[in-house]
VOGU-3710 file (C-alpha; in Angstrom, 3 decimals, decimal comma):
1> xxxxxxxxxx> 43,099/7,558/39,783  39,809/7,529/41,864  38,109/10,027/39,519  34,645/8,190/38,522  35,009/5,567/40,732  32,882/5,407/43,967  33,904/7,439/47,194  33,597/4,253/49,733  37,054/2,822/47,756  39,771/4,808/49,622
11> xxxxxxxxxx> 37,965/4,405/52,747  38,129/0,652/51,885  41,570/0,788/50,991  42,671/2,646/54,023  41,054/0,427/55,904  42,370/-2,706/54,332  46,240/-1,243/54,488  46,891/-2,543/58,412  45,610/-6,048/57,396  48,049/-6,216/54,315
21> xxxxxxxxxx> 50,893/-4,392/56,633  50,545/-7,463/58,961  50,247/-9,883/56,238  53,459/-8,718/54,670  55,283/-8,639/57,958  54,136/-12,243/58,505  54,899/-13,688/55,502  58,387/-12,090/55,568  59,632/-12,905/58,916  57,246/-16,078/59,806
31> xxxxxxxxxx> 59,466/-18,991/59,073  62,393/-18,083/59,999  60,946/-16,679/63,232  59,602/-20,279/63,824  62,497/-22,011/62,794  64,815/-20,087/64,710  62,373/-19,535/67,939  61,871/-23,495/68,026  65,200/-24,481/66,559  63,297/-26,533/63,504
41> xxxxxxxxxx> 65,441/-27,906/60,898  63,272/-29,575/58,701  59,693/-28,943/57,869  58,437/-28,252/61,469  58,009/-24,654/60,796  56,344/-24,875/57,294  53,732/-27,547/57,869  52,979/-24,647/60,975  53,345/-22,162/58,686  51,036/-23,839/55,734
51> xxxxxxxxxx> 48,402/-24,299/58,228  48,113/-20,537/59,365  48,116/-19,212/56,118  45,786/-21,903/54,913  43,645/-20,763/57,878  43,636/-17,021/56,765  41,808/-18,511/53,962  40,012/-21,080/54,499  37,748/-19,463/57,567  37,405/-16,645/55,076
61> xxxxxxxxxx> 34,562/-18,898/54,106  33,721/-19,091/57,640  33,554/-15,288/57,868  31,599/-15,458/54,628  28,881/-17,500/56,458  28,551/-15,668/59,729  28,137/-12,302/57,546  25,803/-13,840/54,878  23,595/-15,514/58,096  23,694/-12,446/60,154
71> xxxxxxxxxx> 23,299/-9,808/57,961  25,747/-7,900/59,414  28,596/-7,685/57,714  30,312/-4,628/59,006  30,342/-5,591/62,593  31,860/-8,952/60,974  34,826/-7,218/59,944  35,052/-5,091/62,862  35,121/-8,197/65,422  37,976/-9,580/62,525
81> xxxxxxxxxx> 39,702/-6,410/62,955  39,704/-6,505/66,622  40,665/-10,385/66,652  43,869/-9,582/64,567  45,153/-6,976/66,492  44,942/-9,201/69,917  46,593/-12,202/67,732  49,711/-9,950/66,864  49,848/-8,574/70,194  50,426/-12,394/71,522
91> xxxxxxxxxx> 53,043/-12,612/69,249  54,735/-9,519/70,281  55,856/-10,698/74,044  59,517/-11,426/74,301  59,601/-14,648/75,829  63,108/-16,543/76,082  64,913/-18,093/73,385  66,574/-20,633/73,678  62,504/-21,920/74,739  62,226/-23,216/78,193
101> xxxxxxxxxx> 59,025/-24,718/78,171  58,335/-25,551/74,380  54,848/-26,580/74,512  53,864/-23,605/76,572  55,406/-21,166/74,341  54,570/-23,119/71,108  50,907/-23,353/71,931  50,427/-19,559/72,628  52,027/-18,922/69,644  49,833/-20,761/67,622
111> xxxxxxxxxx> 47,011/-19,611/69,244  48,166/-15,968/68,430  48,380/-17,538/65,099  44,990/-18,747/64,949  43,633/-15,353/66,234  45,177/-13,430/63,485  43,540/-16,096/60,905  40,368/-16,047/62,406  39,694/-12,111/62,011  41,425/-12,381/59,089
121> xxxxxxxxxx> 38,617/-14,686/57,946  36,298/-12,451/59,282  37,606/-9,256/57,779  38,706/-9,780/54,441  36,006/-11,897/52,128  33,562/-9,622/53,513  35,094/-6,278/53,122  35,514/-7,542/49,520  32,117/-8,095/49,278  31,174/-4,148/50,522
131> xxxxxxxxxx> 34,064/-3,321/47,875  31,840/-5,202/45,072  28,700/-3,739/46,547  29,752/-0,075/45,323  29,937/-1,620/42,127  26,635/-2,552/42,280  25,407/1,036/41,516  24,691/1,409/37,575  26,711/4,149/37,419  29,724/2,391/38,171
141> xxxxxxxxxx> 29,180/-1,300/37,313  31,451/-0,826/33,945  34,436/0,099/36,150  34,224/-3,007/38,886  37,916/-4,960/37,412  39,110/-1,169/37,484  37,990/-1,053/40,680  39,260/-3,919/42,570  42,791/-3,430/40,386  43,297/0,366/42,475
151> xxxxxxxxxx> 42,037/-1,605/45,313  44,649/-3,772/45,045  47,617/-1,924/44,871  46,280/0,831/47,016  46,626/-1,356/50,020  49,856/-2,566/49,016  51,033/0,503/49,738  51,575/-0,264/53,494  53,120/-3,329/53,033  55,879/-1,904/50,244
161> xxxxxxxxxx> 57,290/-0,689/54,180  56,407/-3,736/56,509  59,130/-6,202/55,554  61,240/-2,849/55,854  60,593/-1,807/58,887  60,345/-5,322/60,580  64,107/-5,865/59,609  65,100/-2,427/60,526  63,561/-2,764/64,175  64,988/-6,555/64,703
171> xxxxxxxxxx> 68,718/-5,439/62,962  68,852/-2,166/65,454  67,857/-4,413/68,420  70,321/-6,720/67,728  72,976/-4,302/66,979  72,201/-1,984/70,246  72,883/-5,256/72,245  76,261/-5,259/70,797  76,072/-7,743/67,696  75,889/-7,600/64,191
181> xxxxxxxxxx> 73,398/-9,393/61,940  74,231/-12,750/60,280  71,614/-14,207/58,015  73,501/-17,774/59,346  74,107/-17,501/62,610  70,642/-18,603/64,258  70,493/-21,724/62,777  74,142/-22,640/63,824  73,440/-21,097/67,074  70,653/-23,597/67,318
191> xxxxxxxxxx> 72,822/-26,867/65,874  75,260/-25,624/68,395  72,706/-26,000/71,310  71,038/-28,958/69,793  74,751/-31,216/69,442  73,844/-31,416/66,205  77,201/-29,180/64,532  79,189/-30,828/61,666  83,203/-30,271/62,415  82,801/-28,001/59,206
201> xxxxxxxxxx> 80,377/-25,937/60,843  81,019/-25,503/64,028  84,667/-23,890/62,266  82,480/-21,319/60,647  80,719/-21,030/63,458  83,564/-20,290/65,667  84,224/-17,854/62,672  81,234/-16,231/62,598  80,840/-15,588/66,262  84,205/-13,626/66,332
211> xxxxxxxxxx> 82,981/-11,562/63,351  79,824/-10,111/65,212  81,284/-9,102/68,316  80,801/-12,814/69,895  82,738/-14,398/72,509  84,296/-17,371/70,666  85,726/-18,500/73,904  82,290/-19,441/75,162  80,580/-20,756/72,901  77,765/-22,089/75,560
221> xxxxxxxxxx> 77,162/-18,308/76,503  77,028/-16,853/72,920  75,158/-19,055/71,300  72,242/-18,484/74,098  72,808/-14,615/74,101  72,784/-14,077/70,494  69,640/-16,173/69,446  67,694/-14,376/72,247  68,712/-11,128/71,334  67,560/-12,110/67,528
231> xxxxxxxxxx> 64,774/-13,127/68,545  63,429/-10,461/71,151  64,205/-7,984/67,692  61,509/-10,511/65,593  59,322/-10,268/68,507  58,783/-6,350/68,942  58,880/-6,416/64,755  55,159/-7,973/65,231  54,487/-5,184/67,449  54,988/-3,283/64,431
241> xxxxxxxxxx> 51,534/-5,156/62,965  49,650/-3,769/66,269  50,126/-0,337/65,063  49,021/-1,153/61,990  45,783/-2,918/62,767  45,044/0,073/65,350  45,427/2,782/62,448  42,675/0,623/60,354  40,919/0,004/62,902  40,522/3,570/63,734
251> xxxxxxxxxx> 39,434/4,712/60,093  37,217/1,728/59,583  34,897/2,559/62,424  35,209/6,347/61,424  34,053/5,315/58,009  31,562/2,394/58,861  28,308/4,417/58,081  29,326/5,352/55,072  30,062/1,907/53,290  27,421/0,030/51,719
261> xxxxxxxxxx> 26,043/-3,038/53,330  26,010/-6,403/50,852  22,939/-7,144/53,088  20,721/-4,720/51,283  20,084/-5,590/47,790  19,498/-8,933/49,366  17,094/-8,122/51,927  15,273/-4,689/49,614  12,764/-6,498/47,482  11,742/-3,359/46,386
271> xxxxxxxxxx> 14,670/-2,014/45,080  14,414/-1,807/41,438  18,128/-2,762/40,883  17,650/-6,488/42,256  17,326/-8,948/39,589  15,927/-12,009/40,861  18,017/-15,123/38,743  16,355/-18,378/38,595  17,659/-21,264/39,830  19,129/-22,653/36,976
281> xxxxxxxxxx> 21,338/-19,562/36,289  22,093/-19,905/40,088  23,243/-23,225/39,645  25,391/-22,360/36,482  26,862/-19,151/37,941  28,324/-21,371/40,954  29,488/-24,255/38,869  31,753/-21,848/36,847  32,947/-20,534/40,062  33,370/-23,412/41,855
291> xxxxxxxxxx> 35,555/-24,545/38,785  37,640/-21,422/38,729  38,404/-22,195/42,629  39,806/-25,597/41,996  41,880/-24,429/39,178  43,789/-21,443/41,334  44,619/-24,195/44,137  47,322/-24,815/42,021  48,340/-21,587/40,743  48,252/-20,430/44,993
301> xxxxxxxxxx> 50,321/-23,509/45,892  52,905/-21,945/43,198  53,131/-18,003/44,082  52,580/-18,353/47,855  55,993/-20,569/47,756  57,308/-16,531/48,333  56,880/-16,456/52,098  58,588/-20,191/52,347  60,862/-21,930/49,853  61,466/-18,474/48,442
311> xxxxxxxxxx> 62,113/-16,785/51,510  64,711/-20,048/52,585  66,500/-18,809/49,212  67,561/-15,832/50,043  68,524/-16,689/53,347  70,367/-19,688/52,226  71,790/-18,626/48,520  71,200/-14,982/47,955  74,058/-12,164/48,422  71,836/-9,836/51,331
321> xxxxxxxxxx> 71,334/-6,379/50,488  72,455/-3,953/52,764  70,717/-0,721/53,292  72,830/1,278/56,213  70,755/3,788/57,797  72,912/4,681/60,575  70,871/3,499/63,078  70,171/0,059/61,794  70,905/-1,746/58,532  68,288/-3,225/56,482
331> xxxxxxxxxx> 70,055/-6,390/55,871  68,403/-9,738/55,658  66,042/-12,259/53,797  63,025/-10,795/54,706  64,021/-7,482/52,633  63,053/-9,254/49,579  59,666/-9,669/50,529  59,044/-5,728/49,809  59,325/-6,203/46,345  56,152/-7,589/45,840
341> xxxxxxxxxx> 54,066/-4,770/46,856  56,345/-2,517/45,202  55,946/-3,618/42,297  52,044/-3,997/42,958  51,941/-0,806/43,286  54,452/0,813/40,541  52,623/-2,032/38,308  48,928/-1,116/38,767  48,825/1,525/36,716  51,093/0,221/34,012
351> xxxxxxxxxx> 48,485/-2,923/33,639  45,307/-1,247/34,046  46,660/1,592/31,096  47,496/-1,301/29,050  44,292/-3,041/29,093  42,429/0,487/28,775  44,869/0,590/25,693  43,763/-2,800/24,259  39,792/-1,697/24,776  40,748/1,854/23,202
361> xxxxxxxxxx> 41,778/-0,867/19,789  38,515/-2,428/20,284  40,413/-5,629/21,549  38,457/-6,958/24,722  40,489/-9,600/26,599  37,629/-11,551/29,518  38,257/-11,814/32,888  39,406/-16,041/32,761  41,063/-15,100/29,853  43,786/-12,722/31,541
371> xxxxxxxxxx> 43,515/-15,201/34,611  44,580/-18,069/32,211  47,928/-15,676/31,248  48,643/-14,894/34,613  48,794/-18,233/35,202  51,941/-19,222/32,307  53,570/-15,450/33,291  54,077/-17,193/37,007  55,642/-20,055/35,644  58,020/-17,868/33,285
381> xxxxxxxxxx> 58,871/-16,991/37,191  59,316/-20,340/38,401  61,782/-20,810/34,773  63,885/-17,993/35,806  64,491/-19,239/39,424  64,817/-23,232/37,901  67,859/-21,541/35,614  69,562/-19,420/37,868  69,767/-22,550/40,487  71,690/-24,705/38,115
391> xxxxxxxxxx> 75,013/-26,288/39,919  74,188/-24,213/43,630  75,023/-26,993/46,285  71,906/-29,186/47,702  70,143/-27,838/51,162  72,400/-31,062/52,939  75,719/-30,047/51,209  74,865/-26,399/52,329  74,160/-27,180/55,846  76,996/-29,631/56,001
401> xxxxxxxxxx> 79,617/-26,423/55,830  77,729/-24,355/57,700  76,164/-22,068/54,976  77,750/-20,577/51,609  80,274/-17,929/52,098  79,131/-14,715/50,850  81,179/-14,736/47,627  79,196/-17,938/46,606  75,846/-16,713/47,025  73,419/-15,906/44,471
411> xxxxxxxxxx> 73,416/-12,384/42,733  69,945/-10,919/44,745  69,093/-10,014/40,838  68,041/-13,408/40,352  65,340/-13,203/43,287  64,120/-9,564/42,551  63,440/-10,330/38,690  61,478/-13,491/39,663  59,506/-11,183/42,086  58,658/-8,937/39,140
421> xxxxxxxxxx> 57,558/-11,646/36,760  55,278/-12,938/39,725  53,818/-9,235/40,670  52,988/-9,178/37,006  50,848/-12,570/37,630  49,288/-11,614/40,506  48,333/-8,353/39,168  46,639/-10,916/36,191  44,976/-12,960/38,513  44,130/-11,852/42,723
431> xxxxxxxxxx> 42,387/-8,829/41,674  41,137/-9,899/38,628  39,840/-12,766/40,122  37,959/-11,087/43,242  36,289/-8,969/40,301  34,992/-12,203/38,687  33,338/-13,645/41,489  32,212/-10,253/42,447  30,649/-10,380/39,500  29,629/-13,732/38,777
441> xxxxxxxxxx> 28,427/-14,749/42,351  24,301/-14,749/42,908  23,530/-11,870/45,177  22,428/-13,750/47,788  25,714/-15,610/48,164  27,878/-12,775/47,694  29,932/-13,089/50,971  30,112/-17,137/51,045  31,582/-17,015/47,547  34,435/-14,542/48,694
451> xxxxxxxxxx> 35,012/-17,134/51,288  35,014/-19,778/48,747  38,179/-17,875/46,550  39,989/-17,397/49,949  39,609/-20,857/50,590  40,738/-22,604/47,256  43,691/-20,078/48,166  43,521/-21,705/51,416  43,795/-25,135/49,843  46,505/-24,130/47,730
461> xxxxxxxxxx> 48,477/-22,733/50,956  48,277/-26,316/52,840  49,775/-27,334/50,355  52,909/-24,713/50,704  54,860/-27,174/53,470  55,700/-29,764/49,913  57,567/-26,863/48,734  59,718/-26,881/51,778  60,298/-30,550/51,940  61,399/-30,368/47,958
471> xxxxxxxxxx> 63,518/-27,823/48,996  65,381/-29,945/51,988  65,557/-33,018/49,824  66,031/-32,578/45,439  68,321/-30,213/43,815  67,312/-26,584/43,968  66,628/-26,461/40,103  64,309/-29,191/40,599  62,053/-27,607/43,064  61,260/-24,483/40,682
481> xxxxxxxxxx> 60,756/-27,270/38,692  57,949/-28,732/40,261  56,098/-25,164/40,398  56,476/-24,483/36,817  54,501/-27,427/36,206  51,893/-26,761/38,334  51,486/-23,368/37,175  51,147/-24,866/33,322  48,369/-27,466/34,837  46,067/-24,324/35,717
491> xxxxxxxxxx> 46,937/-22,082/32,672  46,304/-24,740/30,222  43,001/-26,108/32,415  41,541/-22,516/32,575  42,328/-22,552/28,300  39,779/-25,734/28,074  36,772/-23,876/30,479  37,580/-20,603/28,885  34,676/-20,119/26,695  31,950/-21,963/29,200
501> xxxxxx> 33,474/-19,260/31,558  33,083/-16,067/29,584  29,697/-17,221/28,535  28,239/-17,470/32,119  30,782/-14,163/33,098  27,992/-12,489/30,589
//
């Protein structure tokens, strides 16, 4: 798969795969662990939520502007590596649940948060910008949307086992302290403490407690006992992320000399590959980016609904698979969330052989062009999940009875099959799209226009907290609804640019 393509890649990859491994973990576990650390039951934990991941983003650009400033884009990722690693390790201490002191614990949370975003924004535009600077070289400059497609899924392969591994570690902790999991039971173990049970509820509740090796006699006592113990096991799964971030952090700095600096070809006038652009090309070259960035806000707003609305749907609707490994279970919401990279990976190869297939028949589909499909596949997605929600109770009715016993739930088919259809979008557009401004960016603002697609994804993520409120407040079926539409608005807006687009792409 690397064969012809430049040796810096894996080392790239590798060094990207602790960064996606967190990510993966975060966006699997990261609402609920708010929600249920916090005890928020409306849209507490997503606005928080939005505003991280739109952070991730959004000081991408940030990191973009100290690199392209400083020239030193290498020890800009190295400082974001380091940054993320101290973030997860905040997150990692055990403190209490039920929270004691709530602004204490909230704020150093949120600063872990912000840590984690902040190297983020320092790492990732500009290792995509040393990623685009091997494709620089002549001799591989056909093979750049290749490129960036292996890229892709290659680190993707970590996170196919974070979600996994998170829920293992947080299922065996709970079960060594004598419980079993129960996708409900936080939530009604926080009603319980807040006063805030229906009589409905607190029936299943009682019900529930019995059935996972509670106390149902004290219900003061168990309700305390369990949510700690669930959430000491979401604690020590972000430990998981340190591990992760050390591993990349060990083969980036082994493999620093070696990578190309995006410095060089700005700084080299001599270097006979540097074609100076005049200013009006400049000026075109970022207008057609710029106008690509404000069309994905939508399309980000849409798929990044995964780690929130989605991720509230299979804890709220969807039967749980349950994976018994003897020592722990993998049994809960966030299991879904490893279907994405899966299928990143499995589907790489499959998408990249069919467009090599299409060029092989002399049919040449552009860049905005397969962005523009990618764009009505994800809200075929959004469809399937508007469907399959038809007559399922409202998020009040649910929490009114305490939940939806198991033999109501959604079939977890419905969920996976929407995860494919959206792996085969992202696979049309994330990539695809790094490529394009790879490709299309002026050399001199190579690492600032990175920053600029992370932060129209950025935008797009701020925006993720509506989904949530949707979600509380309309029918289910109406809230896929909502993200079909805004997944048409971007498809059929990238249709109108798409020849301006390709023209400047040449």
């Amino acid at each position: 798969m690397f064969k012809n393509h430049p040796k810096g890649l894996v080392s790239a990859a590798l060094a990207n795969m602790g960064e996606r491994f967190g990510f993966y973990i975060m966006m699997a576990i990261l609402l609920l662990f708010l929600n249920n650390k916090f005890g928020f039951s409306g849209s507490e934990g997503a606005i928080i939520y939005s505003i991280f991941y739109a952070l991730i983003y959004v000081l991408a650009l940030v990191g973009g502007l100290i690199a392209d400033k400083t020239k030193k884009y290498k020890n800009t990722i190295l400082i974001g590596l380091l940054l993320m690693t101290v973030g997860y390790f905040l997150l990692a201490i055990p403190t209490k649940t039920p929270v004691e002191n709530m602004p204490l614990i909230l704020a150093l949370t949120c600063f872990g948060l912000f840590s984690i975003a902040f190297g983020n924004g320092l790492f990732k535009g500009n290792l995509q910008a040393v990623v685009g600077q091997l494709y620089d070289n002549p001799k591989y400059s056909d093979k750049r949307e290749v490129g960036f497609q292996i890229f892709y899924m290659f680190i993707n392969v970590g996170a196919m086992f974070a979600p996994l591994m998170a829920v293992g570690l947080r299922n065996w902790w709970v079960k060594s302290k004598g419980f079993e999991f129960n996708a409900d039971l936080p939530g009604l173990c926080n009603q319980y403490i807040s006063g805030t049970l229906s009589p409905d509820a607190k029936v299943r509740f009682v019900e529930l407690a019995e059935k996972v090796g509670g106390d149902a006699t004290n219900l003061d006592v168990f309700a305390s006992n369990y949510l700690n113990v669930f959430m000491e096991g979401y604690h020590y799964s972000f430990g998981i992320a340190i591990i992760a971030m050390l591993i990349s952090l060990t083969i980036f700095i082994i493999n620093k000399k070696n990578l190309p600096d995006p410095s060089v070809k700005v700084v080299n006038k001599s270097d006979s590959t540097v074609v100076e652009m005049d200013a009006k090309e400049v000026k075109q070259r970022l207008y057609a980016l710029f106008a690509v960035f404000a069309v994905v806000i939508f399309f980000w707003f849409s798929f990044h609904q995964n780690g929130v609305t989605l991720t509230k749907f299979a804890n709220d609707y969807t039967q749980m698979l349950n994976i018994n490994l003897g020592f722990t279970t993998l049994q809960g919401a966030e299991v879904f969330q490893s279907f994405n990279p899966i299928f990143v990976v499995f589907l790489t190869p499959i998408v990249i052989g069919f467009f090599g297939w299409l060029k092989a028949k002399g049919i040449e589909i552009s860049t905005p062009k397969k962005i523009a499909i990618g764009m009505g596949i994800a809200a075929t997605a959004f469809a399937v999940m508007a469907l399959g929600s038809i007559g399922l109770p409202s998020s009040e009715e649910r929490i009114a009875a305490g939940g939806i016993q198991d033999a109501a739930r959604m079939t977890p088919w419905l969920l996976i099959g929407t995860y494919l259809i959206l792996t085969v979008a992202e696979l049309f557009i994330s990539p695809l799209g790094i490529a394009f401004v790879s490709k299309v960016a002026p050399p001199k603002y190579q690492g600032i226009m990175q920053g600029g697609w992370l932060s129209a994804t950025a935008l797009g993520n701020q925006l993720l907290f509506i989904g949530v409120i949707f979600y509380n407040s309309i029918p289910i079926w109406a809230t896929w609804t909502i993200f079909v539409t805004a997944c048409l608005i971007s498809m059929f807006t990238m249709i109108f640019m798409l020849k301006w687009l390709e023209r400047v792409a040449k």
